[in-house]
C-alpha positions in Angstrom: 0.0 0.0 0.0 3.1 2.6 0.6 4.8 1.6 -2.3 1.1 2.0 -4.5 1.0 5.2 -2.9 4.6 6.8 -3.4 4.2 5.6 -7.0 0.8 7.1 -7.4 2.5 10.3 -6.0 4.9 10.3 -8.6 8.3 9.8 -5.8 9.8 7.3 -8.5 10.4 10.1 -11.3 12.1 13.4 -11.7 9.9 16.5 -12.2 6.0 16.6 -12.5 4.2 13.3 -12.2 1.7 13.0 -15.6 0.0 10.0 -13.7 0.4 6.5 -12.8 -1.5 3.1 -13.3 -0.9 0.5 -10.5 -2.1 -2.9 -9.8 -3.2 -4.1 -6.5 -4.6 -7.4 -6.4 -8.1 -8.6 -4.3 -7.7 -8.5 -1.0 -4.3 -6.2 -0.8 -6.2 -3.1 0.4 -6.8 -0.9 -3.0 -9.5 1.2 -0.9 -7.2 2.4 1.9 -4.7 3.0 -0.2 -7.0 5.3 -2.6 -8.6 6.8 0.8 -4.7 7.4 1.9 -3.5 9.1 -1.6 -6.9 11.3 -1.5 -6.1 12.5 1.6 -2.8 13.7 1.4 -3.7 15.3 -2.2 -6.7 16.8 -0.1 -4.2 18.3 3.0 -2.6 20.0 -0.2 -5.6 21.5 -0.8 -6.5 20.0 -4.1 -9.9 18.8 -5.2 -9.9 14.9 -5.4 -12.1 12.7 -7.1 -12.4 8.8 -6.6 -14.1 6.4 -9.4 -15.4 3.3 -8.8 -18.0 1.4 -11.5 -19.8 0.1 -9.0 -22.6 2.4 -6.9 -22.3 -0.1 -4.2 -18.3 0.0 -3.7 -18.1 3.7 -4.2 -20.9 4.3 -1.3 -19.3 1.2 0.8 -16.0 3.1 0.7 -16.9 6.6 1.2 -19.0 5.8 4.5 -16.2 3.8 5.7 -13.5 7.1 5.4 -15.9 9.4 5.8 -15.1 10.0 9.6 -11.3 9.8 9.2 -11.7 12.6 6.4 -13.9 15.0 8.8 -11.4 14.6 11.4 -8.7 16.3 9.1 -11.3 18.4 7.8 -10.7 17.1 4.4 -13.9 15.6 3.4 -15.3 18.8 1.2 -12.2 18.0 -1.4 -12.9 14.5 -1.4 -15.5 13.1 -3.7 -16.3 9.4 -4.4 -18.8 8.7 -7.4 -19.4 6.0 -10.5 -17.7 7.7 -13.9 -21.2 8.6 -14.6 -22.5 10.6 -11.7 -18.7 12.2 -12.0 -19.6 13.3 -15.9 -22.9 14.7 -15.5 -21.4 17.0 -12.6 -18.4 18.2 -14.8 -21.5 19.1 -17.0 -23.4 20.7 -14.4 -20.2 22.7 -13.3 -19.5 23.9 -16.6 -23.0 24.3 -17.5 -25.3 24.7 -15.3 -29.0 23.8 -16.5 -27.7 23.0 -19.1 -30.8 20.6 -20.2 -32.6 23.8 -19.9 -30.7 26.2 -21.7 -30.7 23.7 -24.8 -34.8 23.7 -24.4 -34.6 27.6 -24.2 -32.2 27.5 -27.2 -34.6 25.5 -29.2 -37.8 28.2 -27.9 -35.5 30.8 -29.9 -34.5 32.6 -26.5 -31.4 33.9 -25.5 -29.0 31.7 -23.4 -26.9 32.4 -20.8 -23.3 32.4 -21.5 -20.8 30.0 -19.1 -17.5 30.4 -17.8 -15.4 27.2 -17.7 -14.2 26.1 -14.4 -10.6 26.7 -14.6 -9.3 24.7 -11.6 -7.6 21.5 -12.0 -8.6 18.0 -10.2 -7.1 14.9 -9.3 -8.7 11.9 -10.4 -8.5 8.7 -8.8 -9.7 5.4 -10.8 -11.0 1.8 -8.8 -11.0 -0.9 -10.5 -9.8 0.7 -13.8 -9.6 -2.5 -16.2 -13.4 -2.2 -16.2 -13.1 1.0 -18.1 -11.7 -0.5 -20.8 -14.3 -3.0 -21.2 -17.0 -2.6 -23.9 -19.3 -0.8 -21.4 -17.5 2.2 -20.8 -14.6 2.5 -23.0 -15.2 4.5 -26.2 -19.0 4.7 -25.0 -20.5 8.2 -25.2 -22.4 10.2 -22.6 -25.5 11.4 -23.9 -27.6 14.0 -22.3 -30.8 14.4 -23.2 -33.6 16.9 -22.0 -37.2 15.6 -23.2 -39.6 17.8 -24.9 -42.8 17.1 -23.4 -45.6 18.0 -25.8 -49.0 16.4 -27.1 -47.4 17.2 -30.4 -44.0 15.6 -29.9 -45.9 12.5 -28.6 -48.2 12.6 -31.8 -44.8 12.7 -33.9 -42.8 9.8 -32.4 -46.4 7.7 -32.1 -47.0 8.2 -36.2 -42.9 7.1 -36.5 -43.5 4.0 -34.5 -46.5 2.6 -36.2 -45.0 3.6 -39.6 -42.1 2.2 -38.5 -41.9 -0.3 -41.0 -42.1 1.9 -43.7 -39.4 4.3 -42.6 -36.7 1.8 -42.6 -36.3 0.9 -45.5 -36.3 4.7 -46.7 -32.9 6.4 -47.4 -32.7 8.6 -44.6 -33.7 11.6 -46.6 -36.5 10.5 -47.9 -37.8 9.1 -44.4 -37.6 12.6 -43.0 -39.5 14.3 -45.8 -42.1 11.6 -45.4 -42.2 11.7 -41.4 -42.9 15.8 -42.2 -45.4 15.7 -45.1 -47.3 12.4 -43.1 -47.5 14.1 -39.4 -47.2 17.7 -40.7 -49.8 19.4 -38.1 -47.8 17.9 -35.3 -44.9 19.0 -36.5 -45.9 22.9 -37.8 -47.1 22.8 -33.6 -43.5 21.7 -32.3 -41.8 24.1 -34.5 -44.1 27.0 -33.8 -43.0 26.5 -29.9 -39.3 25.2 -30.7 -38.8 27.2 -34.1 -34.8 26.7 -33.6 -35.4 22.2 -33.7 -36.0 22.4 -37.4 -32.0 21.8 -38.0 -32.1 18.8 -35.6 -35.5 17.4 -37.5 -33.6 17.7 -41.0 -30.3 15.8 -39.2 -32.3 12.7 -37.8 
């Protein structure tokens, strides 16, 4: 566990440490000695995140540390998560409401304008050979914000009955068709969403 941790810290090279990938087998302690690296990360004041895949594990191991980081009144740097909850925060912290902003965007209204969060974190991975598996690596994260309409629900009702139909259209063709065979439902989307014409014309 101290050697996982001096390497992880970088002790083994010369200048600035660009990161380190270690193995620790089942059983050898790869929690404490994450909880350990956070924390001394943390006492340098720097913002640390810790991965896991698994909701379970990441919960299991920040209730066990949580008490040892309050009592070095380190655990507001310290933040375990799953890769997923960690994305849709570095979207939230970057742009906030964003889901929103894209559904004002698409009313034609003004949008607010972000500034990026400059500051750099740490990131700590568990179990990182599952991220290279076929469920996370090279997968995308797709935020969506739903457009909740009688209109949009007329739309994608016609497209699954004609279903059928539609795929064995070029994609081009199957567009014009969706518009010309459910036009009322779409002239009422794009009177509210005048700006989702674009996306309509893409998909």
């Amino acid at each position: 566990q101290v050697l996982s941790i001096f390497l992880i810290l970088g002790l083994d090279v010369k200048g600035k440490s660009t990161g380190q990938l270690n193995q620790v087998l089942t059983g050898e302690g790869k929690s404490i000695t994450l909880a350990l690296t956070a924390t001394l990360y943390a006492l340098l004041n720097v913002n640390i995140n810790v991965i896991c895949f698994s909701e379970y594990l990441t919960y299991k191991d920040d209730t066990q540390f949580d008490k040892f980081f309050k009592s070095l009144r380190v655990d507001h740097l310290i933040k375990y998560s799953t890769i997923l909850k960690l994305v849709e925060s570095m979207f939230l912290s970057a742009l906030p409401n964003f889901r929103e902003q894209v559904l004002s965007f698409l009313k034609g209204q003004s949008v607010t304008a972000f500034t990026a969060k400059t500051e750099q974190d740490i990131l700590l991975i568990d179990e990182v050979d599952v991220f290279f598996g076929p469920d996370f690596y090279g997968q995308l994260f797709s935020p969506a914000r739903t457009i909740k309409s009688s209109d949009a629900t007329h739309l994608c009702r016609f497209m699954w009955e004609n279903r059928s139909e539609i795929i064995e259209k070029s994609q081009d063709e199957a567009v014009d068709w969706i518009l010309e065979g459910c036009s009322e439902s779409v002239h009422g989307l794009l009177k509210e969403y005048p700006r989702l014409m674009p996306l309509l014309k893409i998909f």
